[in-house]
N, C-alpha and C positions, 0 to 999 in steps of 0.2 A: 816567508820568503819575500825579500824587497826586488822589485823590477829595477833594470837597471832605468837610468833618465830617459834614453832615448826610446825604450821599450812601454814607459809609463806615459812619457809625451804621446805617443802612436796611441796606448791605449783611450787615455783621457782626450785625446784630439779627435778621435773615430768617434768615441763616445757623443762629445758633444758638437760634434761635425753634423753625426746623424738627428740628434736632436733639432739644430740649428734647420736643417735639409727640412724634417716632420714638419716643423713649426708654418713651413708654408700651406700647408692644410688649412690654417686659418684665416687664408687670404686666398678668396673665391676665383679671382680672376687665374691664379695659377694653375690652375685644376688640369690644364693641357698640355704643363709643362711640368707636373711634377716629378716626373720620374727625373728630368736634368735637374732639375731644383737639388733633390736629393743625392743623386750622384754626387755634384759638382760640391756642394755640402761636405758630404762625406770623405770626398777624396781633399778641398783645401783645409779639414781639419787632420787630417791621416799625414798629409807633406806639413803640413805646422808644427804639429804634436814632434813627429819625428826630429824637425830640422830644431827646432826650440832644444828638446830633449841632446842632441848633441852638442847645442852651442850651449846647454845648462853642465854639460862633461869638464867641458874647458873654462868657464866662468862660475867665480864659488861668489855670487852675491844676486841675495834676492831681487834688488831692485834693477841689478841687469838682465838675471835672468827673464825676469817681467818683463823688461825693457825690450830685449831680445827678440820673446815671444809674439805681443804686440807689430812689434817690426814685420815680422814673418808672417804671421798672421793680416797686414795689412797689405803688403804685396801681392800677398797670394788672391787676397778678395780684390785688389786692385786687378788681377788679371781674369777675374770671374763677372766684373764691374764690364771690363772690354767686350767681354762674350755677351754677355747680359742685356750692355744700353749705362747710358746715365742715368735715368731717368730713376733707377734703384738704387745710387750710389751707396746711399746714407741706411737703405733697409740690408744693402749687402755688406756694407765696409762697417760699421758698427759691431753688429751679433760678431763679424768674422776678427776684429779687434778683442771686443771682450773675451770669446775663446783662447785667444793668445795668449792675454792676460792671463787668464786662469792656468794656461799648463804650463806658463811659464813660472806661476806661482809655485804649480803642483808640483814640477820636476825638481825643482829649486828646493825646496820645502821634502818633500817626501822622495826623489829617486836615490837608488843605491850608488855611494858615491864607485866608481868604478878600483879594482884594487890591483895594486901593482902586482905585472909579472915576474915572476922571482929569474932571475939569471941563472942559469948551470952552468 
């Protein structure tokens, strides 16, 4: 059974959203804030995964969908960047980039292309 793009963007986007979110465990000073770390994590990869995965519906080429993703994925940590402080721009707007990258690949690469509805 193939997910449709927008279904496997959410999947792959939550996926490595919440990873993204964990990975503040290794960085001491956070300790007080992690439960928003992971939140905020989790939810701009779940709005990424998703919005990538529909713009991967309507555009059939890898390197836009990538493109795409990235895009989306940078906005989104750009508004995580405001909440945050500058002072993390580069530890939040990177990992939140690279995610984009990836499910822009992934939807692009693996989602079920969507199939037309037949007319009666």
């Amino acid at each position: 059974m193939n997910l449709t793009k927008p279904a496997l963007g959410l999947a792959v986007g939550g996926f490595l959203g919440l990873l993204d979110g964990l990975s503040g465990f290794f960085e001491p000073s956070l300790a007080p804030v992690m439960g928003s770390v992971i939140t905020f994590s989790l939810l701009k990869g779940l709005l990424s995964g998703i919005a990538t995965g529909y713009v991967s519906q309507r555009v059939h080429s890898l390197s836009l969908g990538v493109l795409a993703g990235i895009a989306i994925a940078a906005i989104l940590s750009l508004l995580v960047i405001l909440h945050a402080g500058m002072a993390l721009f580069w530890d939040i707007m990177l990992p939140g980039m690279l995610l984009g990258a990836i499910v822009g690949f992934t939807t692009q690469r693996f989602g079920a292309k969507r199939e037309a509805t037949a007319a009666h």
